[in-house]
Biopython code that builds the backbone (N, CA, C, O; Angstrom):
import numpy as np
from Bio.PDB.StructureBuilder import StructureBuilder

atoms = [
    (1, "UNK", "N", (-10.711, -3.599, 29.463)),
    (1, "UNK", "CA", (-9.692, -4.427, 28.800)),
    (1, "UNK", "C", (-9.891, -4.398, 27.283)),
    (1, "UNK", "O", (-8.910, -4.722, 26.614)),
    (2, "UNK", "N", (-10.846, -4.110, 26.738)),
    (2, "UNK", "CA", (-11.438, -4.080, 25.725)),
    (2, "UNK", "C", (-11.145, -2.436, 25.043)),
    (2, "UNK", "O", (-11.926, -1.489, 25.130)),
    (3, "UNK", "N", (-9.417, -2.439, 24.169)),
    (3, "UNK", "CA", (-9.199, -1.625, 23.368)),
    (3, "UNK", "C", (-9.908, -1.363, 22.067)),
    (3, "UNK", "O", (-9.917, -2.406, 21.414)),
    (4, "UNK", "N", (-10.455, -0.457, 21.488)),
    (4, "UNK", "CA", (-11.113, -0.789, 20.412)),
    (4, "UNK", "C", (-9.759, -0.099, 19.137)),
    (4, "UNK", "O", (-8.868, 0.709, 19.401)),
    (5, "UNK", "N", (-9.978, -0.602, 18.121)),
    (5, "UNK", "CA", (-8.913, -0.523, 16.942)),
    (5, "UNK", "C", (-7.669, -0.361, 17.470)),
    (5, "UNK", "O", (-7.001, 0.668, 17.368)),
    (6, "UNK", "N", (-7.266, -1.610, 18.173)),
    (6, "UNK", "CA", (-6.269, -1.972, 18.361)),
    (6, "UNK", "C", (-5.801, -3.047, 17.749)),
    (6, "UNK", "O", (-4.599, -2.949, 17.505)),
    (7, "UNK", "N", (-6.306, -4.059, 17.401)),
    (7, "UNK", "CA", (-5.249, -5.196, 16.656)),
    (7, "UNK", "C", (-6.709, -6.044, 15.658)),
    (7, "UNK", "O", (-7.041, -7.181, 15.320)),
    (8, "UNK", "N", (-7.289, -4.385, 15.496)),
    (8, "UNK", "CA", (-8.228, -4.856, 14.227)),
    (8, "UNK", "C", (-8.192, -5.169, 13.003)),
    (8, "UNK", "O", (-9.033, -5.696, 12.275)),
    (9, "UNK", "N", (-6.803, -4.685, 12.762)),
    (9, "UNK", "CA", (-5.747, -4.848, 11.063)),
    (9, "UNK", "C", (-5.424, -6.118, 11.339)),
    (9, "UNK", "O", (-5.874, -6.802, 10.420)),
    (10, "UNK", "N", (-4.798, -6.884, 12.242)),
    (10, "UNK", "CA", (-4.110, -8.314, 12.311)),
    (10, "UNK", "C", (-4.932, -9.161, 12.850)),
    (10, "UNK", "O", (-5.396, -9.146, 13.990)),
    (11, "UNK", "N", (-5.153, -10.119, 11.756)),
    (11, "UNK", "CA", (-6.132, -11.128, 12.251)),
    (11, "UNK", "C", (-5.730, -12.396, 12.694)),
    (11, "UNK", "O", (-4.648, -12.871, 12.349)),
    (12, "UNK", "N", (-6.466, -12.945, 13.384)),
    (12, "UNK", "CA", (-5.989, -13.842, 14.441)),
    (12, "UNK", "C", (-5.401, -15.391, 13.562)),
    (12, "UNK", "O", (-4.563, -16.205, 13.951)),
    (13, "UNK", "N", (-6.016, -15.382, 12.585)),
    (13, "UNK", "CA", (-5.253, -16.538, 12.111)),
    (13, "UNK", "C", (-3.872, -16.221, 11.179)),
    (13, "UNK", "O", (-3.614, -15.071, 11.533)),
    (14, "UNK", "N", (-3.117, -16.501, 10.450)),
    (14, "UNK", "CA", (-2.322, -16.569, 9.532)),
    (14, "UNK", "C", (-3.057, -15.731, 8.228)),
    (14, "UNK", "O", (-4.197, -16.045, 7.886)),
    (15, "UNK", "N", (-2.465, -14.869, 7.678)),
    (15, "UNK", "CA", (-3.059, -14.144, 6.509)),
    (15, "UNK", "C", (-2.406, -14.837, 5.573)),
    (15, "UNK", "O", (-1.250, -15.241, 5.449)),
    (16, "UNK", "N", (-3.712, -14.908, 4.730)),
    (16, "UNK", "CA", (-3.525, -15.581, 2.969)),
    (16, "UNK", "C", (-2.533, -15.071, 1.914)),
    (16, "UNK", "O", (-2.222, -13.880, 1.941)),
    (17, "UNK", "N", (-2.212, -15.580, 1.339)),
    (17, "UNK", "CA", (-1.759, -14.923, 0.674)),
    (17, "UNK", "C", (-1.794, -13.994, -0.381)),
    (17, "UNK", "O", (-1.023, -13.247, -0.983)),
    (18, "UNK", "N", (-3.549, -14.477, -0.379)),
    (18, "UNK", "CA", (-4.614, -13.102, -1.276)),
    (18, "UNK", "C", (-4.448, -11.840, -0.255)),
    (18, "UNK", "O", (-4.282, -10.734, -0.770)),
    (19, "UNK", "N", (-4.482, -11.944, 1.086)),
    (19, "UNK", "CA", (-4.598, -11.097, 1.584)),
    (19, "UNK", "C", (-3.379, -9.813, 1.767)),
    (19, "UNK", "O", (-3.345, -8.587, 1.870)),
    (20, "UNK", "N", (-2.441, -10.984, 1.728)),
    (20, "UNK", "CA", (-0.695, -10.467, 1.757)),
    (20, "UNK", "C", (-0.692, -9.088, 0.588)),
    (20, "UNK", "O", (-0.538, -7.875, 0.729)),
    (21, "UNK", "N", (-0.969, -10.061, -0.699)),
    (21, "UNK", "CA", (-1.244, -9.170, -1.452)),
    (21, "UNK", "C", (-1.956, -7.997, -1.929)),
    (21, "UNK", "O", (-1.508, -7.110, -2.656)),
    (22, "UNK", "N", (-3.152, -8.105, -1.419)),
    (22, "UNK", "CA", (-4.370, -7.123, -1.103)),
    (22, "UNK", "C", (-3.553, -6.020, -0.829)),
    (22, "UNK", "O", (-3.295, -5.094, -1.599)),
    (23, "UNK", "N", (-3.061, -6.223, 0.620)),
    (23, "UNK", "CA", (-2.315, -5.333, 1.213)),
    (23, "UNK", "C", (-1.593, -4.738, 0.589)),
    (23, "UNK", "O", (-1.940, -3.574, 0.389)),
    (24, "UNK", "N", (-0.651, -5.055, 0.152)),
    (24, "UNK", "CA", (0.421, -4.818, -0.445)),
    (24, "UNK", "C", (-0.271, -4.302, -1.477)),
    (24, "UNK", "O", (-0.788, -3.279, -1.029)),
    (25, "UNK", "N", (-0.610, -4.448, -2.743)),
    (25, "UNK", "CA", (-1.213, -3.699, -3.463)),
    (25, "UNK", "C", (-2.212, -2.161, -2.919)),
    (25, "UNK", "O", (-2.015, -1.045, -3.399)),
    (26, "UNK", "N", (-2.958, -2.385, -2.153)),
    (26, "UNK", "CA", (-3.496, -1.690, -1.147)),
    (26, "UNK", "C", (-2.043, -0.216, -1.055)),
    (26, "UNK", "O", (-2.068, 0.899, -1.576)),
    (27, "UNK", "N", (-1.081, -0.789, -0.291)),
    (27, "UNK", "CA", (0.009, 0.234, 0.160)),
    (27, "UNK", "C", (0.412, 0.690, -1.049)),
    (27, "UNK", "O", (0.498, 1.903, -1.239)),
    (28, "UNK", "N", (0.726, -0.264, -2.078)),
    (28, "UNK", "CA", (1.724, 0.306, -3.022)),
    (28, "UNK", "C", (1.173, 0.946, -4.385)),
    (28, "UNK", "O", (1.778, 1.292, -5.400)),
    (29, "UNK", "N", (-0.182, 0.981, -4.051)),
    (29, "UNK", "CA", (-0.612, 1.648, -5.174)),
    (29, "UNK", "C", (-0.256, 3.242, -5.680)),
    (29, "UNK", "O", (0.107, 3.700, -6.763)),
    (30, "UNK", "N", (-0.568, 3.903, -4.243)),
    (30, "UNK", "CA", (-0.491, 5.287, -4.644)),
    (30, "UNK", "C", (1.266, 5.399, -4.531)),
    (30, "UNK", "O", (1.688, 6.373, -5.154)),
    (31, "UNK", "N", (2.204, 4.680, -3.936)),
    (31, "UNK", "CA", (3.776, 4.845, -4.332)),
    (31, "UNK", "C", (3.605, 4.764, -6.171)),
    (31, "UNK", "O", (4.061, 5.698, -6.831)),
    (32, "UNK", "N", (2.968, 3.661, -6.822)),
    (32, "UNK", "CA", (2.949, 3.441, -8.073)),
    (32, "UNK", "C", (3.053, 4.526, -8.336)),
    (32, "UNK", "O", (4.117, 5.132, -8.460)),
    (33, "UNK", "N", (1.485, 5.147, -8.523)),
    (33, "UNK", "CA", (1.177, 6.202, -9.344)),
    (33, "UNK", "C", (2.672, 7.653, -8.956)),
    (33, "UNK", "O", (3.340, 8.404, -9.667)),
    (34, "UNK", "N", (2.605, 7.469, -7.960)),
    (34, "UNK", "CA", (4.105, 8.539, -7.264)),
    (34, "UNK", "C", (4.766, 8.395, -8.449)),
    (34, "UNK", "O", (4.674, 9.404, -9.148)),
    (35, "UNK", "N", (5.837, 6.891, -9.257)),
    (35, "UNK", "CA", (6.679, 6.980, -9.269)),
    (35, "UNK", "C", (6.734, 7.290, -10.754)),
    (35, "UNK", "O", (7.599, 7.844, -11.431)),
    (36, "UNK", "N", (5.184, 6.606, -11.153)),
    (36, "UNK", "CA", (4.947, 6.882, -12.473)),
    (36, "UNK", "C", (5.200, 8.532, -12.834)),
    (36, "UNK", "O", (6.027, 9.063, -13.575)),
    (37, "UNK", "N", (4.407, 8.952, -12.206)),
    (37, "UNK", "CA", (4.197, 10.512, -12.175)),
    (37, "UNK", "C", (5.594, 10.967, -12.587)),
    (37, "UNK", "O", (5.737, 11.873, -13.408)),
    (38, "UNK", "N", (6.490, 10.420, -12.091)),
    (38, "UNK", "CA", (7.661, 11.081, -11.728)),
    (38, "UNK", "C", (8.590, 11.095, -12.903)),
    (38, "UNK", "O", (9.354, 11.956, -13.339)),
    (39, "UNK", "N", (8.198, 9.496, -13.399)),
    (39, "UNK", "CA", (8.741, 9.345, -14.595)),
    (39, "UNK", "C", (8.552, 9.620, -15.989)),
    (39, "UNK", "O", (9.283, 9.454, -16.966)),
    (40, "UNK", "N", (7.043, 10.220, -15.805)),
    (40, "UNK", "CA", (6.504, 10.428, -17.054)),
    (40, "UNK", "C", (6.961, 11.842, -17.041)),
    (40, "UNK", "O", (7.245, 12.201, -18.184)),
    (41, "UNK", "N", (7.180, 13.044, -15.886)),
    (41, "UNK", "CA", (7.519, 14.211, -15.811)),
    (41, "UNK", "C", (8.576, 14.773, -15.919)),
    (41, "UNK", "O", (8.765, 15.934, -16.283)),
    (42, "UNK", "N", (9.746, 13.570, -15.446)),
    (42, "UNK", "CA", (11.171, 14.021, -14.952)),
    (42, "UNK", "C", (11.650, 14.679, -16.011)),
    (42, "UNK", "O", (11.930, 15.875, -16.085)),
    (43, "UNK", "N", (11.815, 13.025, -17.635)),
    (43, "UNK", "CA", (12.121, 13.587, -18.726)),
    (43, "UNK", "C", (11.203, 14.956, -19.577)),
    (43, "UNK", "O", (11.641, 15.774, -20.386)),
    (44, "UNK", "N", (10.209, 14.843, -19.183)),
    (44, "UNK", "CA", (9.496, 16.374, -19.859)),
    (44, "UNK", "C", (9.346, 17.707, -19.840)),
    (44, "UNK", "O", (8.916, 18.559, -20.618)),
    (45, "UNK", "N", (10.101, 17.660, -18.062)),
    (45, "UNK", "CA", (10.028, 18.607, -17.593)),
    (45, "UNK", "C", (11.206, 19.217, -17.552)),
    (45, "UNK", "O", (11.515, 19.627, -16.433)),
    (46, "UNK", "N", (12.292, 19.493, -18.785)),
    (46, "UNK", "CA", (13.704, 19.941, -18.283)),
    (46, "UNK", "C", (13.551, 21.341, -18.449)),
    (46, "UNK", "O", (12.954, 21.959, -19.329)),
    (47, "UNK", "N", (14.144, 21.716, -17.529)),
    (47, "UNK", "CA", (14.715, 23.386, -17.810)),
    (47, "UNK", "C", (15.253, 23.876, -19.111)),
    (47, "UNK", "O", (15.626, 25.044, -19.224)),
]
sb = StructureBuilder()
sb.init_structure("model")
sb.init_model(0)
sb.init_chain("A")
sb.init_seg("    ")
for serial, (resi, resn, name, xyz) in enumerate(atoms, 1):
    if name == "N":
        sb.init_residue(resn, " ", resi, " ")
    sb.init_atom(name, np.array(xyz, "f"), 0.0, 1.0, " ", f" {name:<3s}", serial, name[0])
structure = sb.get_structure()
């Protein structure tokens, strides 16, 4: 009965809202750097 890394990400109480964020920062970091990238290149890079 005992799945292992199964509902090891969601913890049993209510997540904080430090944690919310963690996360979220966590996920959206490397989109950041993505979009930065993108923007610092788009205009530099014209044909």
């Amino acid at each position: 009965m005992n799945r292992p890394h199964e509902h090891t990400h969601i913890p049993a109480a209510p997540q904080t809202p430090e944690q919310v964020l963690g996360e979220r920062f966590a996920r959206g970091e490397e989109e950041y750097r993505r979009r930065l990238n993108a923007l610092h290149a788009g205009p530099l890079t014209k044909p």
